[in-house]
C-alpha positions as CSV (number, residue, x, y, z in Angstrom):
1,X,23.3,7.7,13.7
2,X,20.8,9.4,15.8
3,X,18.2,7.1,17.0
4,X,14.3,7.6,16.2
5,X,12.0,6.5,18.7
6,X,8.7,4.4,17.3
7,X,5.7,4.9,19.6
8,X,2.8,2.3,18.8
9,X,-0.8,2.8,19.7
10,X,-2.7,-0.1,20.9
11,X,-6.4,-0.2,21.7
12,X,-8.7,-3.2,22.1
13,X,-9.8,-4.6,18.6
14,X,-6.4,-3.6,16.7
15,X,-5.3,-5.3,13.7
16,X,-2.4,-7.8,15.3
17,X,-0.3,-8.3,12.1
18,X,-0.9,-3.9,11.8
19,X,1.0,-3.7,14.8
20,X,3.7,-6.8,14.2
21,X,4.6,-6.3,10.7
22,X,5.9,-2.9,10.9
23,X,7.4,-3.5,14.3
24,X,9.3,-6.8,13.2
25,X,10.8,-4.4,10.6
26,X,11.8,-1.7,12.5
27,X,13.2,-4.4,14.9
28,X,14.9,-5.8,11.9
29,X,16.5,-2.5,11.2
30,X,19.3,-2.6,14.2
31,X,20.6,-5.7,12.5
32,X,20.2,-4.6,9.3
33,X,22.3,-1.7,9.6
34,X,25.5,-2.6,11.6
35,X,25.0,0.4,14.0
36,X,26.2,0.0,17.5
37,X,23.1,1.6,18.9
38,X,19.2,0.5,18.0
39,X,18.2,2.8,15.2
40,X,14.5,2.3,16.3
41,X,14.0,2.2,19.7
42,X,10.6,0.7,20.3
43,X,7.7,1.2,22.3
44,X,4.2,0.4,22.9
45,X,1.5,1.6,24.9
46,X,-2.4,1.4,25.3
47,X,-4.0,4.4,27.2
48,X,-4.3,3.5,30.3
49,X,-0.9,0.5,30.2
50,X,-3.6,-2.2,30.3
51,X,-3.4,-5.2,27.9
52,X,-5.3,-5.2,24.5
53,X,-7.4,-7.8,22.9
54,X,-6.9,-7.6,19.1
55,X,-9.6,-8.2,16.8
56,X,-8.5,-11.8,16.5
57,X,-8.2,-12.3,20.1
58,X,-4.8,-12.1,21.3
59,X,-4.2,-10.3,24.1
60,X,-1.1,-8.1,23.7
61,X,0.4,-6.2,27.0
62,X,1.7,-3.5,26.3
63,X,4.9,-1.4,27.2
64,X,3.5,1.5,28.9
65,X,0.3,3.8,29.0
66,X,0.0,6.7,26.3
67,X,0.9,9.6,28.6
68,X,4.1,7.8,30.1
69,X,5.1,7.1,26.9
70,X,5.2,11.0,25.8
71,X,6.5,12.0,29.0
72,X,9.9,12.3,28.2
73,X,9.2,13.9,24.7
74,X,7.1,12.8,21.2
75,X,8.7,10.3,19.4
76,X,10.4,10.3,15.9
77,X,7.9,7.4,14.5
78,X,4.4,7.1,15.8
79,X,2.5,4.5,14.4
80,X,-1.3,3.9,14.5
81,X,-2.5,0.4,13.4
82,X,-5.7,-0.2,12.1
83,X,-8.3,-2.8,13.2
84,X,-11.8,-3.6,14.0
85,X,-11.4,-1.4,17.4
86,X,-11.2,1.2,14.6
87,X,-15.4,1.2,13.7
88,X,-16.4,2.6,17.3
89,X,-16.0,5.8,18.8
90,X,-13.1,6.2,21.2
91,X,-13.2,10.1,22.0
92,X,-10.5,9.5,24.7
93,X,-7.4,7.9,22.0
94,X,-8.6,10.7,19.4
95,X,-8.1,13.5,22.0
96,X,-4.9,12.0,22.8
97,X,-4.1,12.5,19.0
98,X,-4.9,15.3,18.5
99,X,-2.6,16.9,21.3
100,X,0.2,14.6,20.5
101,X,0.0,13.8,16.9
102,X,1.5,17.3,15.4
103,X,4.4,17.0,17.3
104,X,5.9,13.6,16.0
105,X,8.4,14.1,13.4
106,X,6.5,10.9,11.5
107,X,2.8,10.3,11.9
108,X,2.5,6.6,10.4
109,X,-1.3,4.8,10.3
110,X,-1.5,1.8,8.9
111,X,-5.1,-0.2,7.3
112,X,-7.9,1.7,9.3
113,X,-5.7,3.4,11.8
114,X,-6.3,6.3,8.8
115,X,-9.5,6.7,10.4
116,X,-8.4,8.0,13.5
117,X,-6.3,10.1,12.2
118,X,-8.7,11.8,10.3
119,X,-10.9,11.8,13.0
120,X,-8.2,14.0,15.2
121,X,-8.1,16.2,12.2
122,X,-4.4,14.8,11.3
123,X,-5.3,14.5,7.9
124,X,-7.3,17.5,6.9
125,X,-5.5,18.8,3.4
126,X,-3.2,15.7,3.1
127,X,-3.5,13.0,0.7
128,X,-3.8,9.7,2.6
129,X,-5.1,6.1,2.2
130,X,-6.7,3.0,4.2
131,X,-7.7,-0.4,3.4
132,X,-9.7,-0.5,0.0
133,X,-12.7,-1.3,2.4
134,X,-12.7,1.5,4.0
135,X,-11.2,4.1,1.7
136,X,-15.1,5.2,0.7
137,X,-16.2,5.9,4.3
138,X,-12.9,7.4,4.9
139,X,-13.9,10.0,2.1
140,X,-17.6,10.5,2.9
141,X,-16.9,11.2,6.5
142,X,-14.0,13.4,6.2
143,X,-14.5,15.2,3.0
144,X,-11.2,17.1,4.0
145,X,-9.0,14.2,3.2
146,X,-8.3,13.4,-0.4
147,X,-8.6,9.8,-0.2
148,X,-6.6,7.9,-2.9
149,X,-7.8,4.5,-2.6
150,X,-5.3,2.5,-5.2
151,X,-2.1,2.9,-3.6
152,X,-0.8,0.4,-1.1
153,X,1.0,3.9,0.8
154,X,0.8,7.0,0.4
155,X,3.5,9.6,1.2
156,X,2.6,13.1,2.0
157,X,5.2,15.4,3.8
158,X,5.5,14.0,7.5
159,X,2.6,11.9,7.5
160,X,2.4,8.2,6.0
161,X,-0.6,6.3,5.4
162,X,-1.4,2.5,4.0
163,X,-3.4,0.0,2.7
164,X,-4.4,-3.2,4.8
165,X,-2.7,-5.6,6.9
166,X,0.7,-6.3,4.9
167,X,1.3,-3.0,3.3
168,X,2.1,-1.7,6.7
169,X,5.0,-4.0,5.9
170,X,6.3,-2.2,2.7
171,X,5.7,1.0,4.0
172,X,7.8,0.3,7.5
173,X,10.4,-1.0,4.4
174,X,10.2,2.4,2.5
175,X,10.8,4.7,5.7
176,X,14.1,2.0,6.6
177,X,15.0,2.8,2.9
178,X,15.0,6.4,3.4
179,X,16.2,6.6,6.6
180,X,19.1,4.2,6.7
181,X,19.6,2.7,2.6
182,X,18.5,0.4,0.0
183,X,21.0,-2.0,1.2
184,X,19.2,-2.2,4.8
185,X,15.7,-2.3,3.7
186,X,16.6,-4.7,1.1
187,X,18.1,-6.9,4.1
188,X,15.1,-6.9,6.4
189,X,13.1,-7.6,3.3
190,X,15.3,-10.9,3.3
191,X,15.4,-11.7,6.6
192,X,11.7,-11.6,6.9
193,X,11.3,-13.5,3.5
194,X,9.6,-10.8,2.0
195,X,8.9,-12.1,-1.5
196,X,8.7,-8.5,-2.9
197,X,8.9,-5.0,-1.5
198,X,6.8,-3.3,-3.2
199,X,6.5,0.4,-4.3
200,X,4.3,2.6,-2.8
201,X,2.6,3.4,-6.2
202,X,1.6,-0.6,-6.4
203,X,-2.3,-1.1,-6.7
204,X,-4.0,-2.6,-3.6
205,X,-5.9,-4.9,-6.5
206,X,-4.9,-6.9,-9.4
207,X,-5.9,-5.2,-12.9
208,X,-8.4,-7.7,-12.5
209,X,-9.6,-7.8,-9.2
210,X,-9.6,-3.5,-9.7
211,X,-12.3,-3.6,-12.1
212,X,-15.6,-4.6,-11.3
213,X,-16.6,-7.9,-13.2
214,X,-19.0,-7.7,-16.2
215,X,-22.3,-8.9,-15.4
216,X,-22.7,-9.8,-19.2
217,X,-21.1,-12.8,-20.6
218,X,-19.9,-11.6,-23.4
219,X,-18.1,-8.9,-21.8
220,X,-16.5,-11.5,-19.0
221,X,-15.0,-13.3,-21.7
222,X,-13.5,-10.3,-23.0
223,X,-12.1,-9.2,-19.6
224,X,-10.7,-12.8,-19.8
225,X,-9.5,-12.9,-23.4
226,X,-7.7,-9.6,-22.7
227,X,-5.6,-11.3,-19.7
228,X,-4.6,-14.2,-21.7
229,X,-3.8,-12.4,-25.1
230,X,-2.3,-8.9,-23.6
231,X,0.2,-8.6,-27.1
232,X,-2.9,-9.0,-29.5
233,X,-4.8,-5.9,-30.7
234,X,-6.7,-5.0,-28.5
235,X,-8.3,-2.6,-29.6
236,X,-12.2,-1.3,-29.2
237,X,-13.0,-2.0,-32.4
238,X,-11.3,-5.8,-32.4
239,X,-12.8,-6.0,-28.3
240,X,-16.5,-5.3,-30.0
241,X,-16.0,-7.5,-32.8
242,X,-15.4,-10.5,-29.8
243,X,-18.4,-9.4,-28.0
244,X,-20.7,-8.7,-31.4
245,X,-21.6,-5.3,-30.4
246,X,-21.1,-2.7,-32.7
247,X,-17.7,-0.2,-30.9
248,X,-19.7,2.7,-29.4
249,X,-22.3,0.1,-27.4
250,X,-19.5,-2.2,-26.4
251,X,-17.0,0.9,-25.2
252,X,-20.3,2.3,-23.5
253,X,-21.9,-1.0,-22.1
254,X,-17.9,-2.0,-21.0
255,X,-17.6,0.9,-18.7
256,X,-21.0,1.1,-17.7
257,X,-20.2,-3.0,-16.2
258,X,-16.9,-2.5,-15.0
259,X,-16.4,0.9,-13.5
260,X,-13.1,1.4,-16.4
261,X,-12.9,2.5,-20.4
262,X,-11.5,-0.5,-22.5
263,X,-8.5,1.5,-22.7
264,X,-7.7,1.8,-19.2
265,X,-8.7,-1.6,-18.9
266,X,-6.2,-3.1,-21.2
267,X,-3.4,-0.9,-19.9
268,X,-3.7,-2.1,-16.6
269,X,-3.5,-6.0,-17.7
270,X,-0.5,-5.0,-19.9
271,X,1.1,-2.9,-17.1
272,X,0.6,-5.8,-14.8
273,X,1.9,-8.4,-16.9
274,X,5.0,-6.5,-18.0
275,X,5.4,-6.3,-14.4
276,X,5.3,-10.1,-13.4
277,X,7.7,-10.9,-16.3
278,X,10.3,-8.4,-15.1
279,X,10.0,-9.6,-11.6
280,X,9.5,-13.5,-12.4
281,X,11.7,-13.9,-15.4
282,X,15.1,-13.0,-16.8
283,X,13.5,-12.2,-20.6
284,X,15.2,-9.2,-22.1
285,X,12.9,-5.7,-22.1
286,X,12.5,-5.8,-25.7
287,X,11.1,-9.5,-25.5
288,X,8.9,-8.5,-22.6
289,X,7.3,-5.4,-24.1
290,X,6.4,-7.3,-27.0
291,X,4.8,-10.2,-25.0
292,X,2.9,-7.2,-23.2
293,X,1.8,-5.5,-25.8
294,X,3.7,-2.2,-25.9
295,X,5.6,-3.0,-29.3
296,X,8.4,-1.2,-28.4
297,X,10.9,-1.0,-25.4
298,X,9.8,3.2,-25.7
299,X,6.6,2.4,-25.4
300,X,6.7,0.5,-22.4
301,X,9.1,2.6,-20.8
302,X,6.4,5.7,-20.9
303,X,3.5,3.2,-19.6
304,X,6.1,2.4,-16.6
305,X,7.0,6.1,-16.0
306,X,3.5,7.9,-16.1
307,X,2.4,4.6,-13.7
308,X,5.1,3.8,-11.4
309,X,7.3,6.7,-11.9
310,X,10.2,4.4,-12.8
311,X,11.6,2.9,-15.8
312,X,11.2,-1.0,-16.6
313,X,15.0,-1.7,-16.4
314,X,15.1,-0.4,-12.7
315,X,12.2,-1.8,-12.0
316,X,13.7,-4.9,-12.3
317,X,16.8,-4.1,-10.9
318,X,15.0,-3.6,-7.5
319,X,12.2,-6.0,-7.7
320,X,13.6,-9.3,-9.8
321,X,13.5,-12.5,-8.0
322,X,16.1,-15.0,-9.3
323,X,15.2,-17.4,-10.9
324,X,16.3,-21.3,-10.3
């Protein structure tokens, strides 16, 4: 197997775990795979070589200086972490991107290292995203980029972009997977005690934590009544009836609180809980679409397709933890 160098940028104020997670995995991979030779050769390197103070104050040293570290050639993998470093201005790592950037076979940011990526003009036409934090400012100040904030990574020919901190994990998983197997990724992902690798197409937030909290009472007890009752009818004419409000003012007032219709509410606690008891427990897919809600086994199985691009059976063939 041919190797594919991984070239990570450092600059004072980086995210440590952006740089460690994904580097622990390609790391990982060598072992992983059984090849005689490193399949990720790994390096790291600040502009000028110096050491880097992350945003929680470790200093890491780094292996080289930016323009040593292309001498030679681009790499296969370079990776940009994200961090509080990424807020100012730092003309001299952009420029640096901008030449160097196209000619990676892999441009990879991870949490706000999206940010200077867009700010070379790496991401202009792509779809991309960043922490949830950022992924507004991301959009207003490069209208260029179509911003996706649910995702925890987003795929988009050559160029690879995640959420915060840990999803630079499951991405660094996903490009193992594709490069090198299931079988490999799904080893790291042990080694590391990883409880879960999750898919790409995974929200960065909980059905719950994705939708803004009513400010009305009645309507928080809703949102919590639909959590703990996901098989009921749920309905916006039952969902009124709880909140005594007559079904255009609650569907209206509901979405007006919470930033989602009723409907896309309750299919987003359904999808979520399906989920959990496919990864959690060993209950048959008929038992668990009728706990969810869905009915029918069909019905669930279009919900997991048009959301996760996968049916509920492989689902949990790839994400089912065993149960003791």
């Amino acid at each position: 197997m041919t190797p594919r160098p991984v070239l990570v940028v450092l600059f004072d104020g980086v995210q440590s775990l952006d740089v460690t997670g994904p580097v622990e995995v390609f790391h990982a991979a060598g072992w992983a795979s059984g090849a005689p030779e490193d399949p990720y050769p790994i390096r790291t390197a600040s502009l000028d070589g110096g050491p880097v103070r992350t945003g929680s104050g470790l200093r890491i040293l780094p292996d080289t200086g930016l323009a040593e570290a292309v001498a030679d050639g681009p790499p296969h993998t370079l990776v940009v972490p994200g961090g509080d470093g990424t807020r100012g201005a730092d003309p001299a790592l952009v420029d640096w991107l901008r030449a160097h950037g196209p000619h990676a076979e892999r441009l990879v940011s991870v949490c706000t290292g999206a940010l200077r990526l867009a700010e070379a003009g790496l991401l202009d036409g792509h779809r991309a995203t960043t922490h949830w934090m950022a992924c507004e400012h991301l959009a207003r100040r490069h209208p260029q980029v179509d911003v996706d904030p649910e995702p925890i990574f987003v795929r988009d020919g050559r160029i690879a972009t995640s959420a915060g901190v840990t999803a630079g994990i499951d991405l660094a998983l996903a490009l193992v997977e594709e490069d090198l197997g299931r079988e490999a990724a799904l080893a790291i992902a042990r080694m590391l005690v990883v409880f879960l690798r999750r898919p790409g197409n995974q929200a960065q937030f909980s059905a719950q934590l994705a939708a803004q909290t009513a400010r009305r009472e009645p309507l928080r007890d809703v949102q919590a009544w639909i959590a703990e009752h996901p098989d009921e009818d749920l309905s916006v004419d039952r969902l009124a009836a709880r909140a005594r409000l007559s079904p255009r003012h609650f569907a209206r007032t509901f979405h007006a609180e919470t930033g989602v219709t009723p409907g896309r509410y309750v299919d987003r606690i359904r999808l979520e809980h399906a989920r959990r008891l496919l990864e959690e427990t060993s209950d048959g897919v008929e038992e668990v679409s009728r706990a969810a809600g869905y009915g029918t086994p069909e019905a669930m199985r279009r919900a997991f397709v048009k959301a996760l691009g996968t049916a509920p059976a492989d689902y949990r063939r790839r994400f089912h933890a065993p149960v003791s």
